[in-house]
C-alpha positions in Angstrom: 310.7 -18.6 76.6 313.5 -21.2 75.2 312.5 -23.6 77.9 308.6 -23.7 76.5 310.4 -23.8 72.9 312.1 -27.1 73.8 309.5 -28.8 75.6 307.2 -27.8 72.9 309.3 -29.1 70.4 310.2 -32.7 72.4 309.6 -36.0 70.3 308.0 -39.2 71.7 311.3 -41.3 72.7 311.9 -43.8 69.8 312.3 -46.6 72.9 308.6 -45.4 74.1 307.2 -46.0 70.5 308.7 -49.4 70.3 307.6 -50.5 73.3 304.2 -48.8 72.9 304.2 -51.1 69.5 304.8 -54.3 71.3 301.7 -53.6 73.2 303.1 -51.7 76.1 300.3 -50.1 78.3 302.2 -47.6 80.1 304.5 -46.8 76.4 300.7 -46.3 74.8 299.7 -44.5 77.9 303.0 -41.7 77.7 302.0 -41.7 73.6 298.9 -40.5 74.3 299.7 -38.0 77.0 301.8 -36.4 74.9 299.1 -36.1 71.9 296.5 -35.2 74.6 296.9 -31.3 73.5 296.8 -31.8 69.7 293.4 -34.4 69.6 291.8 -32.5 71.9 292.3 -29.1 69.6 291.4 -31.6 66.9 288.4 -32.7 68.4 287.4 -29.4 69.3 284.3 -27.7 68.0 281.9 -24.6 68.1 278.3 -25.8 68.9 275.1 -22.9 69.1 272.8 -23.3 71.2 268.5 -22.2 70.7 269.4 -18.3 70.9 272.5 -18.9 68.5 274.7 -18.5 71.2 278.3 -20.0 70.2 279.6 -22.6 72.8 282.9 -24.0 71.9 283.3 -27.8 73.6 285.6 -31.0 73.1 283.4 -33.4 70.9 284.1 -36.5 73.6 283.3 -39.0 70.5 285.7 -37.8 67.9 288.3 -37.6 70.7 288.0 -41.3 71.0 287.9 -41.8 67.9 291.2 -40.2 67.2 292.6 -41.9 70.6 291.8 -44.8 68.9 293.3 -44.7 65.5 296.3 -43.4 66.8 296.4 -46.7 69.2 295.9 -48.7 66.3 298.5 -47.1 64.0 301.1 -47.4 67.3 301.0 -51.5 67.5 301.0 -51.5 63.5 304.3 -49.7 63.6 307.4 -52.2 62.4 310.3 -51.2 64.4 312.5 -53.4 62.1 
């Protein structure tokens, strides 16, 4: 239980960030990895189909979307 506690609770290496910032595939790759979890339980959503059955699904666009922004707000970070 203490073990999932810390991994849970691990931060994104400041070094990964950086380098991420500076336009680092494999840094942006390892950021978004570890977000992977968290957008996809943002992007996730509750769609009904004909006979109001409740399907709940990962809303591919939105996921992007977020992917995205958080790309963008990476090589807009000043490590200075």
């Amino acid at each position: 239980m203490n073990e999932i506690k810390q991994r849970k609770n691990r931060l994104v290496p400041y070094e990964i960030i950086v380098a991420a910032s500076e336009g680092d595939i494999e840094a942006v790759g390892t950021v978004l990895d570890h977000y992977t979890g968290y957008i996809t339980t943002l992007s996730t959503r509750v769609l009904f189909d004909e006979y109001g059955n409740s399907h709940v699904c990962v809303d591919e666009d939105l996921r992007r979307r977020i992917e995205a922004k958080l790309v963008a707000k990476l090589l807009l970070f000043n490590a200075s």
